[in-house]
C-alpha positions, 0 to 999 in steps of 0.5 A: 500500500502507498500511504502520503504523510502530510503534516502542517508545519506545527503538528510535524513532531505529532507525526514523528510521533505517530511513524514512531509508534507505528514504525513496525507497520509503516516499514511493510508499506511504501512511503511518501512525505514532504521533503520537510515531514519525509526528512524529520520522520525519516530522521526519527525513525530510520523508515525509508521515505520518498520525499516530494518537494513542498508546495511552496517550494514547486512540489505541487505537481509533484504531489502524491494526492492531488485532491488534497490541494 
């Protein structure tokens, strides 16, 4: 399963927390984040994630879930 992990700037250490708890079962998925969200989650889990640029940074086009613009 592919599975987006987006978080507004001030809730980024909530997710670390979440990917965190839920490492185990995150690591048998394929992941995807903002370059931000990705590096912080990654950082504190060791889960593999691939990173889109943020929007305000081009990413746009790039985003996994589009309807969520």
């Amino acid at each position: 399963m592919n599975i987006a992990l987006i978080a507004h700037d001030n809730k980024k250490e909530l997710m670390a927390q979440f990917c965190t708890a839920y490492c185990g079962i995150l690591a048998q998925h394929t992941l995807c984040a903002t370059a931000t969200t990705g590096q912080i989650i990654s950082d504190a889990t060791g889960l593999t994630i691939h990173r889109f640029l943020s929007f305000s940074h081009g990413g746009g086009p790039q985003n996994p879930v589009p309807s969520l613009l």
